[in-house]
C-alpha positions as CSV (number, residue, x, y, z in Angstrom):
1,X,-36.4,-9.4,-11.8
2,X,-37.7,-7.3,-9.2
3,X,-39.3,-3.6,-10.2
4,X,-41.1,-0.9,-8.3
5,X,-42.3,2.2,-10.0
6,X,-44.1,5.5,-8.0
7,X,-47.2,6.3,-9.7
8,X,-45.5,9.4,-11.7
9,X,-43.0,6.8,-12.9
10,X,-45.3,4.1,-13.8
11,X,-48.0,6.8,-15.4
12,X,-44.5,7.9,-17.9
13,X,-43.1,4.4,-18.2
14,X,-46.2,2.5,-19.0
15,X,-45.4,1.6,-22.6
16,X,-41.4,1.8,-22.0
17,X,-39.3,-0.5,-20.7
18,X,-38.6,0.8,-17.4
19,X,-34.8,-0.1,-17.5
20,X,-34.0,0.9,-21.0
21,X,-35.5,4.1,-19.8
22,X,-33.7,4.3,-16.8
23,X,-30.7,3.6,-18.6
24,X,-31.1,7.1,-21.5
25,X,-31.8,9.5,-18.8
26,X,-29.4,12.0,-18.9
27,X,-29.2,14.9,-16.3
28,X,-26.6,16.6,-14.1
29,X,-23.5,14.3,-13.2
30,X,-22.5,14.0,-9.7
31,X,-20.2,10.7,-9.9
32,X,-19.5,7.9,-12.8
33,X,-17.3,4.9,-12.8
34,X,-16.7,2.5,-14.6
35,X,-19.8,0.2,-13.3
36,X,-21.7,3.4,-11.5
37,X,-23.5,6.3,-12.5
38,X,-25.1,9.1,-10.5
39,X,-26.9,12.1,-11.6
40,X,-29.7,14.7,-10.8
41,X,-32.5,14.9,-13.3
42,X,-36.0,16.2,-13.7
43,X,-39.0,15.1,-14.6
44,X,-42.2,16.5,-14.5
45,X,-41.4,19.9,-12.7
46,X,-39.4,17.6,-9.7
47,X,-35.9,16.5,-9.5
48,X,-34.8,13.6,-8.3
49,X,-31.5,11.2,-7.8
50,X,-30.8,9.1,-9.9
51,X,-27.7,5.7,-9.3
52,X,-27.1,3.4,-12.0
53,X,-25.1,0.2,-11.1
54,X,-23.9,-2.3,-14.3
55,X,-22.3,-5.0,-12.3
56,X,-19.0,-5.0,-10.1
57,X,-17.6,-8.1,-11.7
58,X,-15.9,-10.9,-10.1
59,X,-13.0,-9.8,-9.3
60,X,-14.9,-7.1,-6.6
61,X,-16.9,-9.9,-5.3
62,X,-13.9,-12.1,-4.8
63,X,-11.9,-9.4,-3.3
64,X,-15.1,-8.5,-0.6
65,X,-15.1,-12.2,0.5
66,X,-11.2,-12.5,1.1
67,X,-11.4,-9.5,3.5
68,X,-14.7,-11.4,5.2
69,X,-17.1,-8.4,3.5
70,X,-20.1,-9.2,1.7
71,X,-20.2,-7.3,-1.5
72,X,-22.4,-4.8,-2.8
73,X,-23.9,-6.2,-5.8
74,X,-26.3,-3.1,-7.0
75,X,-28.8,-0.8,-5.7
76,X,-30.8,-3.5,-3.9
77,X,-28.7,-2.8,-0.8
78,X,-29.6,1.1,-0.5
79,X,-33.3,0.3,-1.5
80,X,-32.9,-1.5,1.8
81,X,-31.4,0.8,3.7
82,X,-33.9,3.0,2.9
83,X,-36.6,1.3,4.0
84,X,-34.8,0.5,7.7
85,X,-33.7,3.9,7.8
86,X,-37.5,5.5,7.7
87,X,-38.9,2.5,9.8
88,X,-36.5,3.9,12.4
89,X,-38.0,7.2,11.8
90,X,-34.5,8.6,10.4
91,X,-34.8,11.2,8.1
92,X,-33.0,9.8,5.3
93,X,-33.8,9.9,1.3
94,X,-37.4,8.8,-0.4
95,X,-37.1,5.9,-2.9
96,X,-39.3,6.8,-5.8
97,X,-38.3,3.8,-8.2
98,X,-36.2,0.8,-8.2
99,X,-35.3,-1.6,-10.1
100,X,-33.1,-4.8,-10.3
101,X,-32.9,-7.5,-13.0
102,X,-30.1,-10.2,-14.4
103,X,-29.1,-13.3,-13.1
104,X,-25.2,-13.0,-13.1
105,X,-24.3,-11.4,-10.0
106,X,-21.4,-10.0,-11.2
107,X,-23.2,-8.4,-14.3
108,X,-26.7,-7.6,-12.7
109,X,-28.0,-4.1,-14.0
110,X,-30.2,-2.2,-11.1
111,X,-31.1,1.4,-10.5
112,X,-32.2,3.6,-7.8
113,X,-34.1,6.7,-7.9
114,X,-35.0,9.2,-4.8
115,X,-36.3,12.4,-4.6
116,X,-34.1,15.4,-4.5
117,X,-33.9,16.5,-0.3
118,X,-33.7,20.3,-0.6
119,X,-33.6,22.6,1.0
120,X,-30.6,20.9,2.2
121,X,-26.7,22.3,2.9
122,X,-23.6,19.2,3.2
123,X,-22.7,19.2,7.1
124,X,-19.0,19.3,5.4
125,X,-20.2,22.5,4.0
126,X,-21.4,23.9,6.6
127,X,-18.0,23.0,9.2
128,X,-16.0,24.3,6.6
129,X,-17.6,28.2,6.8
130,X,-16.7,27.6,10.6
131,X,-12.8,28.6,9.6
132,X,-14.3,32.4,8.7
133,X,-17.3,32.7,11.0
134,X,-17.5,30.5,14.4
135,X,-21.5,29.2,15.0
136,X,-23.1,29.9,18.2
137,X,-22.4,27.8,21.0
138,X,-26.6,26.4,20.7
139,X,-26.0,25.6,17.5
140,X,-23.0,23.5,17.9
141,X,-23.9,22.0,20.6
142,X,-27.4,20.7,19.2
143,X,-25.7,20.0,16.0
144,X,-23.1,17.2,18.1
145,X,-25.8,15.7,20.1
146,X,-28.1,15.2,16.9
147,X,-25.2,13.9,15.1
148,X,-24.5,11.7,18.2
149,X,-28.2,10.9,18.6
150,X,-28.4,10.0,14.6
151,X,-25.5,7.8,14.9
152,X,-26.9,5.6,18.2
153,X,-29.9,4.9,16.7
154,X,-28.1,3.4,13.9
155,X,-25.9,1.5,15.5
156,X,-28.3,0.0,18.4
157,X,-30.5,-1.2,15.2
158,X,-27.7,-3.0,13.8
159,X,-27.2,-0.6,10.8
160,X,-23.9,0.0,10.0
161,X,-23.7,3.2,7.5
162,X,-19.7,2.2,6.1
163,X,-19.6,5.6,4.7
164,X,-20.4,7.7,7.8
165,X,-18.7,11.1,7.2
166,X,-20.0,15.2,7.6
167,X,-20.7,14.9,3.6
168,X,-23.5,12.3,4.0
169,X,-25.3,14.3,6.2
170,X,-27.8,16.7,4.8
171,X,-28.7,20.3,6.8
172,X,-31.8,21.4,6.1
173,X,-31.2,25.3,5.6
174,X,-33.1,28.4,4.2
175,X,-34.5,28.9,0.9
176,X,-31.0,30.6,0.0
177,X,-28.8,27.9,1.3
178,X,-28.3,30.0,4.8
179,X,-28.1,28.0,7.9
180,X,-30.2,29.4,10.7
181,X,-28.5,28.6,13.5
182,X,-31.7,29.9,15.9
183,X,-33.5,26.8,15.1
184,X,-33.1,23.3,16.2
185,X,-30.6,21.1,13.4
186,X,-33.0,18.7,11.3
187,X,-30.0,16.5,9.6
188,X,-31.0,13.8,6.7
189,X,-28.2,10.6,6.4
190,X,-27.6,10.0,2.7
191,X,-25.5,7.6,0.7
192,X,-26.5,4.6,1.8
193,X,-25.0,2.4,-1.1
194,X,-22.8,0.2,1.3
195,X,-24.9,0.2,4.6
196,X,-24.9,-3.5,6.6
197,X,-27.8,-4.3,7.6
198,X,-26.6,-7.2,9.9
199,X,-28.8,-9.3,13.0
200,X,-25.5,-8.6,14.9
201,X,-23.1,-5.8,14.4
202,X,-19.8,-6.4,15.3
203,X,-17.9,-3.7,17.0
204,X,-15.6,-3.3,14.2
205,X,-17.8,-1.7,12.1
206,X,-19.8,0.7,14.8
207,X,-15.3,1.8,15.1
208,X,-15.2,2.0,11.7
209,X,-18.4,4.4,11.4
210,X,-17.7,6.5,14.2
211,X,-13.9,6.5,13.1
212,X,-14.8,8.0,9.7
213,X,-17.0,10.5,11.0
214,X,-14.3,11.3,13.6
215,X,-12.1,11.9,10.4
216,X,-14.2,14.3,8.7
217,X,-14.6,16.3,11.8
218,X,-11.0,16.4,12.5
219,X,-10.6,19.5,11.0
220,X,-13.3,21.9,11.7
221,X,-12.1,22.8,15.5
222,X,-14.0,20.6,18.0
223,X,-12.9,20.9,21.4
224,X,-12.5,17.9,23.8
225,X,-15.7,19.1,25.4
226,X,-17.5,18.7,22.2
227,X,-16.2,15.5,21.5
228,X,-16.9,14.7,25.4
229,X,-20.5,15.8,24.6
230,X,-20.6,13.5,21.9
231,X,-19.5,10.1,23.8
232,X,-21.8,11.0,26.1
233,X,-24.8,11.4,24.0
234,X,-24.0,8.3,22.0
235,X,-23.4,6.3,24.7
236,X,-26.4,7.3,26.7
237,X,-24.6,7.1,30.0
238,X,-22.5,9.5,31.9
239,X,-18.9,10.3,30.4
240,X,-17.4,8.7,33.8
241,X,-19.1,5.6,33.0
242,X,-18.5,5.6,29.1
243,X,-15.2,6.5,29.2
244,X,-14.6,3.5,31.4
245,X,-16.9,1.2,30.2
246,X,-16.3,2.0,26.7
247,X,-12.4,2.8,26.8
248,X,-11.5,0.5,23.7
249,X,-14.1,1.7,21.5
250,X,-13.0,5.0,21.9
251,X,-9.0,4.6,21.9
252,X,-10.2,2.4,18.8
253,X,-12.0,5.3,17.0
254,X,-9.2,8.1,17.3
255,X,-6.8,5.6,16.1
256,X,-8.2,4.7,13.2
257,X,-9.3,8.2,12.3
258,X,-5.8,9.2,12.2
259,X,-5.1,6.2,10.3
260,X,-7.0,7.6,7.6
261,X,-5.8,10.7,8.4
262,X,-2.1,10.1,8.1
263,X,-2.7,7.7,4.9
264,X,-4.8,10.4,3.1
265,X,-2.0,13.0,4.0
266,X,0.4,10.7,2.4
267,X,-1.4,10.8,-0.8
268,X,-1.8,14.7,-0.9
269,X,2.3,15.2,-0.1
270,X,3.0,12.4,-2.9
271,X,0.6,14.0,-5.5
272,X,2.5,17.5,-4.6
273,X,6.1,16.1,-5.2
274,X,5.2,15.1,-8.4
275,X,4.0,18.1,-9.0
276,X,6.7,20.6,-7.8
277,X,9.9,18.6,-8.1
278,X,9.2,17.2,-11.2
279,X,8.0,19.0,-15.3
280,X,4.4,19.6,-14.5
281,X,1.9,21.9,-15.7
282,X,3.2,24.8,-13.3
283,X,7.1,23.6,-13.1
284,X,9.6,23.6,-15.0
285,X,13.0,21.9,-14.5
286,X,16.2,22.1,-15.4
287,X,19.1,19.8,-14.1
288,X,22.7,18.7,-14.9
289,X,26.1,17.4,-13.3
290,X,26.3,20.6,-11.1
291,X,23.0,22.2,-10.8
292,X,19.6,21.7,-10.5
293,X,17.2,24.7,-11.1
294,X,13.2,24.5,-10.9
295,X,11.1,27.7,-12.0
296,X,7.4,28.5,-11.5
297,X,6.4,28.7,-15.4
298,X,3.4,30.7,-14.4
299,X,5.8,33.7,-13.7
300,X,8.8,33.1,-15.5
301,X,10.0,34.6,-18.8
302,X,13.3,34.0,-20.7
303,X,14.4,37.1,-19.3
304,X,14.8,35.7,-15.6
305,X,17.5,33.2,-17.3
306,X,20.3,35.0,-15.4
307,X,18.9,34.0,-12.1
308,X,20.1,30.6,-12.8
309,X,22.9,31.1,-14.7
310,X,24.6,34.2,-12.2
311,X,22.5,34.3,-9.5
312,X,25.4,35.8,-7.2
313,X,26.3,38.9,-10.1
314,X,22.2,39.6,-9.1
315,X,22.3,39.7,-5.9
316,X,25.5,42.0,-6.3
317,X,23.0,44.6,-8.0
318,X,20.2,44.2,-5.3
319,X,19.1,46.1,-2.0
320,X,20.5,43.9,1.3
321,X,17.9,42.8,3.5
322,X,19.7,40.8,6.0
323,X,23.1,39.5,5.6
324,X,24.3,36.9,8.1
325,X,26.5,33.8,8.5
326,X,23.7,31.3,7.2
327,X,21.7,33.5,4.6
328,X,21.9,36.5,2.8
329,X,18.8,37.9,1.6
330,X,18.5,40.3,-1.2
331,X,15.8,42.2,-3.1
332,X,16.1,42.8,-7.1
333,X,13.9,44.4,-9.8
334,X,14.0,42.2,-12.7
335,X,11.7,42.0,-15.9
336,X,9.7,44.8,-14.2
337,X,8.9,43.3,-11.1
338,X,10.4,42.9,-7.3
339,X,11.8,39.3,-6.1
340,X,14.0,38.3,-3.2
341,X,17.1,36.5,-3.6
342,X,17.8,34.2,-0.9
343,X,21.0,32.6,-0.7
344,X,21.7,29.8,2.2
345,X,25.7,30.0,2.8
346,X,27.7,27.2,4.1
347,X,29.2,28.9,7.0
348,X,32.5,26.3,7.4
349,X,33.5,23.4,5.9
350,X,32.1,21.0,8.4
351,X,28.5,22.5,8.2
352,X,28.9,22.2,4.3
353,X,30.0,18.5,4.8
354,X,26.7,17.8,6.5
355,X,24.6,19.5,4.0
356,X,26.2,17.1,1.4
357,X,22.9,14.6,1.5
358,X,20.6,16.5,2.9
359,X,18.0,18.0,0.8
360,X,18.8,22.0,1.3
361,X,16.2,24.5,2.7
362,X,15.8,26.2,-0.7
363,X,14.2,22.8,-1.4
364,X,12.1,22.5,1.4
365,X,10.8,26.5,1.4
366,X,10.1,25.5,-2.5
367,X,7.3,22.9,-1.2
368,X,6.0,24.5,1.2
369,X,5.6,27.6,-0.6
370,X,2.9,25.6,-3.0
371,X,1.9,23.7,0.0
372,X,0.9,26.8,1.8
373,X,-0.8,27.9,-1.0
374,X,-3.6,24.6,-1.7
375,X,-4.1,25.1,2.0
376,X,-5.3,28.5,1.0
377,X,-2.7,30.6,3.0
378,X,-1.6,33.7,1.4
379,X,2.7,33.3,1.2
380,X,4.7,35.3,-1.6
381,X,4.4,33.5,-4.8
382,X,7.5,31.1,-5.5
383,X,10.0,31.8,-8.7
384,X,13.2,29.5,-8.5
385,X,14.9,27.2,-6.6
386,X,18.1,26.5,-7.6
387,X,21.2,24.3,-6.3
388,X,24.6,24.0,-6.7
389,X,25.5,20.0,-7.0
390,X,28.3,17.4,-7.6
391,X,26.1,14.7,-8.9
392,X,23.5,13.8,-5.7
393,X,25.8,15.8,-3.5
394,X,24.2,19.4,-2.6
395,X,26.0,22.3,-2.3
396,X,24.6,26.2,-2.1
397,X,21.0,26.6,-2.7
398,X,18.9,29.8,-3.5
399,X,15.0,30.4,-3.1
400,X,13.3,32.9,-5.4
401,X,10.0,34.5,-4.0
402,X,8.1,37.4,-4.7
403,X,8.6,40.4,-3.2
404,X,5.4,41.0,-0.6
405,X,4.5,44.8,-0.3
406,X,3.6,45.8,3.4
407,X,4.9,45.9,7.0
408,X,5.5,43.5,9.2
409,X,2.7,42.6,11.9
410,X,5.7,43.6,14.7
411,X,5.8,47.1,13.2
412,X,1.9,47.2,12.4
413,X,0.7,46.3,15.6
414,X,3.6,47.5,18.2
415,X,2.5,50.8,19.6
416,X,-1.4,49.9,18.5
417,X,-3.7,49.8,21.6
418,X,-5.6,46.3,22.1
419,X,-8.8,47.2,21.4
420,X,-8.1,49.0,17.9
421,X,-9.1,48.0,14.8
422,X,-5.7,47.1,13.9
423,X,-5.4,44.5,16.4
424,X,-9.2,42.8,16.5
425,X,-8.5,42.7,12.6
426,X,-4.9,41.2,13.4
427,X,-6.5,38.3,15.4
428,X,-8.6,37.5,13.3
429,X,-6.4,37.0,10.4
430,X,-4.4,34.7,12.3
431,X,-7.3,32.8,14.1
432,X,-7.6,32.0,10.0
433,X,-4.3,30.7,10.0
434,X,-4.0,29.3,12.9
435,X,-7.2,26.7,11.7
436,X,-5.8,26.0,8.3
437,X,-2.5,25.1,10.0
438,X,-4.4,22.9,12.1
439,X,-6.6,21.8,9.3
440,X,-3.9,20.3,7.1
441,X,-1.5,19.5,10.1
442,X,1.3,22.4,9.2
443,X,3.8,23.8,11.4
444,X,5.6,26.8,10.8
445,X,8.9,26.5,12.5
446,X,9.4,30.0,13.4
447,X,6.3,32.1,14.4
448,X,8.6,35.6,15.0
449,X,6.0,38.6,14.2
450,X,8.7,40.2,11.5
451,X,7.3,37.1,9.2
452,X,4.0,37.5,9.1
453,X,3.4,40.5,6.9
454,X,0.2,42.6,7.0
455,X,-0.8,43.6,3.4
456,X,-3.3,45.7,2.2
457,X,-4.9,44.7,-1.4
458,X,-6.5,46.6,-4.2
459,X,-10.0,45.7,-3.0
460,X,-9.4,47.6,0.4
461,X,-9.1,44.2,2.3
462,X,-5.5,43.1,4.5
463,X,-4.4,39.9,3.8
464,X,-2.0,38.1,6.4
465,X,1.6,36.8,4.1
466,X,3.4,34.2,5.5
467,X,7.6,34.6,5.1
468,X,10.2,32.2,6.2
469,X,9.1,29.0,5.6
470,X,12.6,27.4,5.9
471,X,11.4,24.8,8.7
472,X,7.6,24.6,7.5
473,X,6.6,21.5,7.1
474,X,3.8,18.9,7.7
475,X,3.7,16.8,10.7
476,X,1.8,13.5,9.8
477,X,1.8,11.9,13.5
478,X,-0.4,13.5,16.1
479,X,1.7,13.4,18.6
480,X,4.0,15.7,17.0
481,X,1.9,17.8,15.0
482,X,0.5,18.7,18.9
483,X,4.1,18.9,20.3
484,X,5.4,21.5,17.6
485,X,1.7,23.2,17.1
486,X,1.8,24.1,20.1
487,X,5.8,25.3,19.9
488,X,4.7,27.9,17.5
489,X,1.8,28.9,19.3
490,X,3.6,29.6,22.4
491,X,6.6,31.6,20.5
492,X,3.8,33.5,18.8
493,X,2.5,34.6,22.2
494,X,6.0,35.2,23.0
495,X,5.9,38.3,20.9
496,X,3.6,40.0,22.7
497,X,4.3,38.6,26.2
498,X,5.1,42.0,27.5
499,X,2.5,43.7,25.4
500,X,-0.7,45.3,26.5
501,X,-2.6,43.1,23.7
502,X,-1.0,40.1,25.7
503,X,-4.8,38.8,27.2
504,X,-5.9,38.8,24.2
505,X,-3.4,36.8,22.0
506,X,-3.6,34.0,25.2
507,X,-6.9,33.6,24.5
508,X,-6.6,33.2,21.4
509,X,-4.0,30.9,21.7
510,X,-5.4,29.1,24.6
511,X,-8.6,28.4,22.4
512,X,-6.3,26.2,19.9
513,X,-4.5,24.5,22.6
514,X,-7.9,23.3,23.9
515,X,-7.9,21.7,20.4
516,X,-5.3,19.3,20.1
């Protein structure tokens, strides 16, 4: 049994046993598993951090060794790490009790308590404000080489973090959680529950770490001269040098970032299809021989039944919006409110041959309409997609949507001068989009101006609608995510090529090029 109490611990546990107390402290829950607990309590006036471990059981232990990884038993490991961490001077958390006692490795009861860092902001936190407000180039800049700095001294000490993402880094910030950017970064490394602490680390796992935090940042708009800035200050030596010196560690690094990338984007598209093409909480489905309808049961009411049973005699009633040979696009009133009817035709017999086994674009604008909307971009709110089958073979397909109120940004923007409001407002709603499409690897397909709408909302603010999202989709690989990024970036230029407002929307575009 091994046991070490801070004097305010020791002065409140004298009489108790110290892991039966442990064990009935309750507070604020952060994380709890079946053989881990986490929480924030108080004691005394302070608050402190509190992890719980009950045993992994054998099956964990076993499963480490056969992938040549020595398994975390308890807390004993970040009660270690701890203690390397402030030897190296790295701000890091304060252990203020610890405890470890049991024989069976596999059932050994331990506990770890710190005191609570604050005032303190997640690094993940703060990268994600960067979508609506860019930091200063200082900050930045100091923020990568202290990250960089952090990251070296770990490594060169043989101290391997194995969870080393923006999350585990702590910002210290003002009193009010603000982050003032006119000071220099003081950043704290937490969650050290499955550091390795080794006499040798082996390159794999300095990839690993830098890999994960690679993956974390992927999102938050680094350019290559950050991440240039960042193998340099790692390194210690000139980029020329460490690019050569160092070229597999680094090809290493992006490729497993987007490893983890492309596997965690996998999850999220598998999680939405059950959600949206199956009876969920938010769809509902309906299917036979020769149809198969889903609704959005958020918005619908028995009244919409028609759409699915005589969508076409609707249509018949509505006001045309665009009637060509592959759609025909119609706006109705029904139950009290305004949705557009889109129809996809089969213009001749040899296109509808083709569409026989592949799924139609009703189906895909019905994904990407709820995909669009967990990335938190506004797109009009999806009702019904319904098609017309023989068994698996597809036939016509309609999309429902809400009807958006608003112009388009063509007929907004078109005789606006470049410096109005109008336009600075403009660019910034689509510098927005533009990082959330690059955020969750989404492509648009067809960036005209006439489907982006500009609309203006109750609370006085304009909100940017996305229409058309018949070829949206998500491109996993980041080859092509880069190939047809940049595609609609360039044919969103194209709108304004001949434009006064054209140096502008380069630059804008020029500035998520430099991204990718």
């Amino acid at each position: 049994m091994t046991l070490y109490l801070r004097e305010e611990f020791a002065e409140t546990w004298k009489d108790q046993d110290a892991f039966l107390a442990v064990d009935n402290l309750q507070g604020e829950i952060f994380r709890e598993v079946k053989d881990r607990r986490t929480f924030r309590f108080e004691l005394a006036g302070r608050s402190y951090f509190a992890k719980i471990h009950r045993g992994v059981g054998w099956l964990e232990i076993f499963k480490n060794f056969l992938s040549l990884r020595k398994p975390v038993l308890g807390a004993q490991n970040e009660w270690q790490a701890i203690s390397a961490l402030q030897a190296l001077h790295i701000p890091t958390m304060s252990a203020a009790a610890f405890g470890e006692r049991g024989a069976n490795p596999a059932r050994r009861f331990s506990f770890l308590i710190t005191d609570e860092l604050k005032p303190v902001i997640s690094l993940e936190t703060v990268c994600a404000q960067w979508d609506k407000k860019r930091p200063s180039f200082a900050f930045k800049k100091n923020l990568v080489l202290e990250v960089a700095r952090l990251g070296r001294l770990l490594h060169t000490n043989k101290i391997c973090h194995r969870d080393f993402y923006l999350c585990h880094f702590l910002l210290r910030c003002t009193a009010d959680g603000g982050v003032d950017e006119t000071v220099p970064p003081h950043l704290s490394i937490i969650d050290l529950h499955r550091a390795l602490l080794q006499p040798a680390l082996l390159s794999r796992w300095i990839e690993k770490d830098i890999a994960g935090l690679y993956f974390s940042a992927l999102d938050i708009g680094l350019t290559r001269t950050d991440l240039f800035r960042f193998i340099k200050a790692y390194s210690g030596q000139s980029l020329r040098v460490a690019l050569k010196q160092q070229a597999g560690l680094w090809a290493a690094v992006e490729r497993k970032a987007h490893k983890v990338w492309q596997r965690d984007l996998r999850k999220k598209e598998r999680r939405l299809r059950q959600r949206v093409y199956k009876n969920s909480a938010c769809v509902g489905k309906q299917q036979s021989a020769t149809q198969l309808a889903l609704f959005n049961k958020t918005s619908w009411t028995p009244a919409l039944q028609g759409l699915i049973d005589r969508p076409d005699e609707l249509m018949k009633n509505g006001v045309m919006l665009k009637d060509g040979d592959s759609t025909t696009v119609v706006a109705v009133t029904l139950d009290g409110r305004e949705w557009v009817i889109k129809r996809y035709n089969l213009k001749n017999p040899l296109y509808a041959i083709s569409r026989l086994l592949r799924p139609s674009r009703a189906w895909h604008c019905w994904a990407s309409a709820f995909r669009l909307a967990d990335a938190g971009i506004a797109t009009p709110a999806p009702l019904l997609m319904l098609e017309k089958r023989w068994g698996p073979l597809r036939r016509q397909a309609w999309f429902v949507s809400e009807r958006v109120a608003g112009q388009d940004v063509l007929r907004t923007l078109e005789y606006e001068l470049p410096d109005s409001a109008a336009w600075l407002q403009a660019l910034d709603l689509f510098d927005g989009l533009f990082r959330r499409m690059r955020q969750h690897r989404l492509v648009h397909g067809d960036m005209k101006a006439t489907n982006f709408i500009l609309q203006q909302q109750e609370d006085g603010q304009t909100r940017l609608q996305v229409l058309d999202l018949d070829a949206t989709r998500i491109e996993q690989r980041k080859w092509r995510f880069k190939k047809y990024f940049t595609r609609d970036l360039r044919r969103f230029y194209a709108n304004w090529r001949h434009h006064d407002a054209a140096a502008r929307v380069n630059t804008l575009v020029s500035r998520f090029m430099n991204t990718l």
